[in-house]
C-alpha positions as CSV (number, residue, x, y, z in Angstrom):
1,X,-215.3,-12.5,-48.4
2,X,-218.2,-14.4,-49.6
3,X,-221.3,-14.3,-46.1
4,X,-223.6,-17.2,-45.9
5,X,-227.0,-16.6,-44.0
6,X,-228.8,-18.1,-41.9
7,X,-232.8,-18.9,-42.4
8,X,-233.7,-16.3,-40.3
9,X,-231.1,-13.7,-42.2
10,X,-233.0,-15.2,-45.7
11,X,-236.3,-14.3,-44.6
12,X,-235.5,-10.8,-43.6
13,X,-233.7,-10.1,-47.0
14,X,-237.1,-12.0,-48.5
15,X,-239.2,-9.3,-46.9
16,X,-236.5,-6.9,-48.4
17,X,-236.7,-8.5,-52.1
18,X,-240.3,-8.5,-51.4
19,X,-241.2,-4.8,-51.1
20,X,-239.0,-3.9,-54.0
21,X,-241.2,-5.9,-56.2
22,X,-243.7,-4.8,-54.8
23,X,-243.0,-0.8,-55.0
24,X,-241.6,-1.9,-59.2
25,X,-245.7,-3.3,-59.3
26,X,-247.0,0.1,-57.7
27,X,-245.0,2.2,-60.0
28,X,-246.2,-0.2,-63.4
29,X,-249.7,0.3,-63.0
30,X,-249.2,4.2,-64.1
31,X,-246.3,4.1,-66.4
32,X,-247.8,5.9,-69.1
33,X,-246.4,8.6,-72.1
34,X,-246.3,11.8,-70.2
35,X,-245.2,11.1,-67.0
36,X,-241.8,11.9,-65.8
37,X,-239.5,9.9,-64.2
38,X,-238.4,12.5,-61.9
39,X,-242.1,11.8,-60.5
40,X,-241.4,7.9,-60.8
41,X,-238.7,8.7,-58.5
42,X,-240.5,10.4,-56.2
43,X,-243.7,8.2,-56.0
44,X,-240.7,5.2,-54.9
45,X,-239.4,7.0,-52.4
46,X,-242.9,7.4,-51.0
47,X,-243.9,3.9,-51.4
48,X,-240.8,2.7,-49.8
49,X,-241.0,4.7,-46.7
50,X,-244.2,4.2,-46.2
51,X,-244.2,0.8,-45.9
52,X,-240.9,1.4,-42.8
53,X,-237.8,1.0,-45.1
54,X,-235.3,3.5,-47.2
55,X,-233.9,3.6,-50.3
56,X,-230.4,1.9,-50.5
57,X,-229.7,4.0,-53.4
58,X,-230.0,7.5,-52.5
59,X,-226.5,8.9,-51.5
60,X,-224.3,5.8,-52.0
61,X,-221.2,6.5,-53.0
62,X,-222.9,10.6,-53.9
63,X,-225.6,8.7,-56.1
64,X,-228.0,11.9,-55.7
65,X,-231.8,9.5,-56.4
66,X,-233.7,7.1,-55.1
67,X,-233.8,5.0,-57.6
68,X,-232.3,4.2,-61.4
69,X,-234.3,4.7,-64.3
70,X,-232.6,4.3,-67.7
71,X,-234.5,4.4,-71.1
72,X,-234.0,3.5,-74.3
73,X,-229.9,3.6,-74.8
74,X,-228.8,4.1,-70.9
75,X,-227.8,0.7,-69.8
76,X,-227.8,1.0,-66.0
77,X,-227.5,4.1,-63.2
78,X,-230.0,6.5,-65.1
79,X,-230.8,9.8,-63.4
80,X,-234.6,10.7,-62.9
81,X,-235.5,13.9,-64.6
82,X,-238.4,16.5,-66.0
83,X,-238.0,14.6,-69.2
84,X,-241.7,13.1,-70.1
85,X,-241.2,9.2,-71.4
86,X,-242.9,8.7,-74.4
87,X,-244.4,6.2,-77.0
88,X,-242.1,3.1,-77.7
89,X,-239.7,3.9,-74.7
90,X,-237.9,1.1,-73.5
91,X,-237.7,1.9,-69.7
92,X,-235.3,-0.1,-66.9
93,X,-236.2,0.2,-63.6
94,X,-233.7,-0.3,-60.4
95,X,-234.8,0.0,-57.2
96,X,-232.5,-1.0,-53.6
97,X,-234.4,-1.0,-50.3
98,X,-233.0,-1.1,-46.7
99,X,-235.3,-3.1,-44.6
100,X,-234.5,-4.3,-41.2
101,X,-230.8,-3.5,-42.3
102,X,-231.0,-6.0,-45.0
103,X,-230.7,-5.1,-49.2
104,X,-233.0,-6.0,-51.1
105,X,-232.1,-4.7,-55.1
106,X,-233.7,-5.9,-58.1
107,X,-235.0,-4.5,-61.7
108,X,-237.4,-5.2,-64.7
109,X,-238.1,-3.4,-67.6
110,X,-240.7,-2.0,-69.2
111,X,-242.0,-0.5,-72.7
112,X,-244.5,2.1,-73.4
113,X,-245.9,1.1,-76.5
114,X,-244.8,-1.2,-79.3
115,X,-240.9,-0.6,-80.1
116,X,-240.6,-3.5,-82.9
117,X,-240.3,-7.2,-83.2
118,X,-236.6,-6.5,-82.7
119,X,-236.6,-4.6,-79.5
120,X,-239.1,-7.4,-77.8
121,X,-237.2,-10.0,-79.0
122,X,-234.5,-8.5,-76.7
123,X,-236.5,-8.2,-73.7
124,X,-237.7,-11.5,-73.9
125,X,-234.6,-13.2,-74.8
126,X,-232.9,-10.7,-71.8
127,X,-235.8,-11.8,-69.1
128,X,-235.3,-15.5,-70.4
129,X,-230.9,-15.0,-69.8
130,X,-231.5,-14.2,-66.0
131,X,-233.7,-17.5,-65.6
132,X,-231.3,-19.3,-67.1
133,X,-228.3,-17.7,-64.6
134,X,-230.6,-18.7,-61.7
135,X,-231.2,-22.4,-63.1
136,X,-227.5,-22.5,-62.3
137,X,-227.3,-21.1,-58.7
138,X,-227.4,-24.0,-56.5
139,X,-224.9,-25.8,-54.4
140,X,-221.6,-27.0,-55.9
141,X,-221.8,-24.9,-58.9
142,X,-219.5,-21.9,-59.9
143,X,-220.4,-18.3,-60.7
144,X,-218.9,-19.2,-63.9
145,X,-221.5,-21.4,-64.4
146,X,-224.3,-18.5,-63.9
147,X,-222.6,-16.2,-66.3
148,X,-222.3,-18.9,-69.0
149,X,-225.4,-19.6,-69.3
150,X,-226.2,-16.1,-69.5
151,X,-223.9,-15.1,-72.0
152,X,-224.9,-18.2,-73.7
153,X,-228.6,-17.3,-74.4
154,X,-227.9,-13.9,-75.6
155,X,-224.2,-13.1,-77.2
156,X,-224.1,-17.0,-78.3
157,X,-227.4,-17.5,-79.8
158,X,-228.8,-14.0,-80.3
159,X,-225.7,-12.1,-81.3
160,X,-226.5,-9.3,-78.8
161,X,-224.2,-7.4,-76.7
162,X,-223.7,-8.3,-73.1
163,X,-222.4,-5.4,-71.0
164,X,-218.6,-6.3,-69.2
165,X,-218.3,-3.5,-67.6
166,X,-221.0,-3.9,-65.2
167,X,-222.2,-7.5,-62.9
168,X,-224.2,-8.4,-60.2
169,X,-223.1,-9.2,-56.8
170,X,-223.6,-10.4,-53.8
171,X,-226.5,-8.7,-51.3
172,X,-226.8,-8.9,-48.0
173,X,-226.7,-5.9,-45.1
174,X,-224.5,-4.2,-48.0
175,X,-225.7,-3.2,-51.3
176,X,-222.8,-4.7,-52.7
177,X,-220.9,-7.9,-51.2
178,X,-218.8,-10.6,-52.6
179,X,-218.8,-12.8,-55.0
180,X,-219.0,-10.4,-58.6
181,X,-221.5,-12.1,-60.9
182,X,-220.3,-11.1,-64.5
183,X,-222.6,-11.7,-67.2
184,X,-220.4,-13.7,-69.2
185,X,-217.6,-16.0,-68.6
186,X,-216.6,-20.2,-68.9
187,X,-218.2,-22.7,-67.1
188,X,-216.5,-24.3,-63.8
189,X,-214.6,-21.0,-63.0
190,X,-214.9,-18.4,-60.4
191,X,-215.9,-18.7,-56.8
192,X,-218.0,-22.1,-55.4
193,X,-222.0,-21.3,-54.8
194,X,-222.5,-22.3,-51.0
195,X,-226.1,-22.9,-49.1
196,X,-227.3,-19.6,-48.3
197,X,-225.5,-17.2,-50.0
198,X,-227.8,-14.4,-51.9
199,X,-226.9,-13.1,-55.5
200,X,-227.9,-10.1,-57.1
201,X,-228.4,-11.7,-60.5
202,X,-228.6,-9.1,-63.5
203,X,-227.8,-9.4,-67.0
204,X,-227.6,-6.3,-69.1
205,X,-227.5,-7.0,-72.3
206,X,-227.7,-4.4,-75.2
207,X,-229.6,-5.1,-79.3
208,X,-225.7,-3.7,-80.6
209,X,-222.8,-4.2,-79.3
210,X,-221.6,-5.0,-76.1
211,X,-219.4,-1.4,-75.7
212,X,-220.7,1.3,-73.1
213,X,-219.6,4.8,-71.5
214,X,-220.4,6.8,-68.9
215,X,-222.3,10.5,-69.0
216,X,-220.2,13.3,-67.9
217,X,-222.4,13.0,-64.8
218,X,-220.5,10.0,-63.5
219,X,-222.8,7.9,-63.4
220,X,-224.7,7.3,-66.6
221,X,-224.0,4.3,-68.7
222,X,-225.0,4.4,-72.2
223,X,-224.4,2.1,-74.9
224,X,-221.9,3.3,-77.1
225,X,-223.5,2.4,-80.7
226,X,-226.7,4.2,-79.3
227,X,-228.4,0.8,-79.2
228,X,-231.4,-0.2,-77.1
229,X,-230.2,-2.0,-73.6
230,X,-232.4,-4.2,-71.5
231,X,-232.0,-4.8,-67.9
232,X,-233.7,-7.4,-65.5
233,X,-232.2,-8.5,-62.0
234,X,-233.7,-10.9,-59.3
235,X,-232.3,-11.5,-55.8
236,X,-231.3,-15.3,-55.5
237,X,-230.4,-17.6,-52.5
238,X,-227.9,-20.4,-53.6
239,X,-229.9,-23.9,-52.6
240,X,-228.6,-27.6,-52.7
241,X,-231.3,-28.4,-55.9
242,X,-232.9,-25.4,-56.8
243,X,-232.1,-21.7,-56.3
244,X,-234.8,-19.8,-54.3
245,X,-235.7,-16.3,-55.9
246,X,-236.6,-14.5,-52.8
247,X,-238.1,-11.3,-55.4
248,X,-240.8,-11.6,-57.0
249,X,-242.5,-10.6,-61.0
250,X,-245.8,-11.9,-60.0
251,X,-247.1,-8.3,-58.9
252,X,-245.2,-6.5,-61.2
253,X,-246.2,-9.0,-64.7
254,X,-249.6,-8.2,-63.3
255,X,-249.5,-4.6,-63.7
256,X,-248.1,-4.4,-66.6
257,X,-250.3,-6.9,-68.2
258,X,-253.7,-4.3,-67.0
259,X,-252.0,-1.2,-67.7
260,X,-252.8,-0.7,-71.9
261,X,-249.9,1.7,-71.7
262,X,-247.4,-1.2,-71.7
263,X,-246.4,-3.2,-74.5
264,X,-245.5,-6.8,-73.9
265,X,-244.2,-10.3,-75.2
266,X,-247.0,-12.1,-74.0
């Protein structure tokens, strides 16, 4: 079942979306080679409850972090180690919050250093897809209609691979609710957007080919050709002309455009 909120329910998951941007900017101003992200994980667990919330991550369904940090090949659900991230890393942040009771869940990521034209093209093109998906969320359109255009911008034009196995979803006071939003998939299909309902947008989309499996760990998703994956998710409210993104890349863009350790397209 598919739950509508109310204003008052949108602001709170706002707040929600809000501090994990905020806690993604905190953690981009030192993302450096050297550092562990066993120590990234840490720091966000800090930040978060400092600031009065906890991390929806940590123990759901036996997940044993606080957050998911996948590099280079791991598409999604990357354990936090002792391993120190190095020069041209391509590193994905997810991070879930429970504020007030409400989700808030998004991603962006990062490189440390400069990985090749090839590997930015398919950030950008990646950051650029999810756009694209939210251009689409408004009322009277389909979830098919978000997923197209996704799919569209990168298997269409760019020839990448875009991830089946994995969507986003609805968010609300679960981590994951109703409706599944695949990242590929025909226009006009697939549940009706209605006012008020609040997507976890997220394409995953890898440089190869769009097959993945999963560490004996359970939980690890790699791409199967070894190719680079990138992975960028906003938290979206479905409006009547123009979707609302309730997170925010402000803070985080800002970071990362200070810190000389990051490489970017801009």
């Amino acid at each position: 079942m598919m739950y509508c909120k109310t204003e008052e329910q949108i602001d709170s998951m706002r707040k929600s979306a809000l501090l994990v941007s905020n806690t993604l900017a905190m953690i981009a101003v030192d993302l450096r080679p050297g550092i562990t992200t066993l120590s990234l994980d840490q720091r966000i667990n800090t930040f978060i409850r400092d600031h009065g919330a906890i991390p929806s991550f940590l123990n759901y369904h036996g997940y044993p972090f606080h957050s998911c940090i996948s590099v280079n090949d791991v598409v999604v659900h990357g354990f936090p180690d002792k391993k120190e991230l190095k020069e041209k890393d391509v590193v994905s942040i997810d991070i879930g919050v429970i504020l007030n009771g409400w989700h808030g869940d998004h991603a962006y990521t990062f490189v440390l250093g400069d990985p090749g034209a090839a590997v930015m093209q398919l950030i950008r093109i990646t950051k650029e897809s999810l756009y694209k998906g939210i251009e689409q969320t408004i009322v009277g359109n389909r979830v098919g209609d978000i997923s197209f255009a996704i799919q569209e911008h990168t298997e269409k034009k760019h020839g990448y691979g875009v991830v089946r196995e994995l969507v986003g979803h609805g968010l609300g006071t679960s981590l994951h609710e109703d409706p599944q939003v695949p990242n590929y998939g025909k226009r006009g299909t697939g549940p009706k957007l209605k006012e008020g309902l609040v997507l976890a947008i997220e394409p995953m989309i890898n440089l190869g080919k769009k097959e993945v499996f999963t560490d004996a760990d359970g939980w690890t998703v790699r791409t199967k050709d070894g190719s680079i994956s990138a992975h960028f998710e906003h938290d979206v409210c479905v409006r009547k002309d123009k979707a609302e993104i309730l997170s925010n890349y402000q803070p985080i863009e800002a970071a990362e455009q200070k810190n000389p350790n990051l490489f970017t397209n801009d």
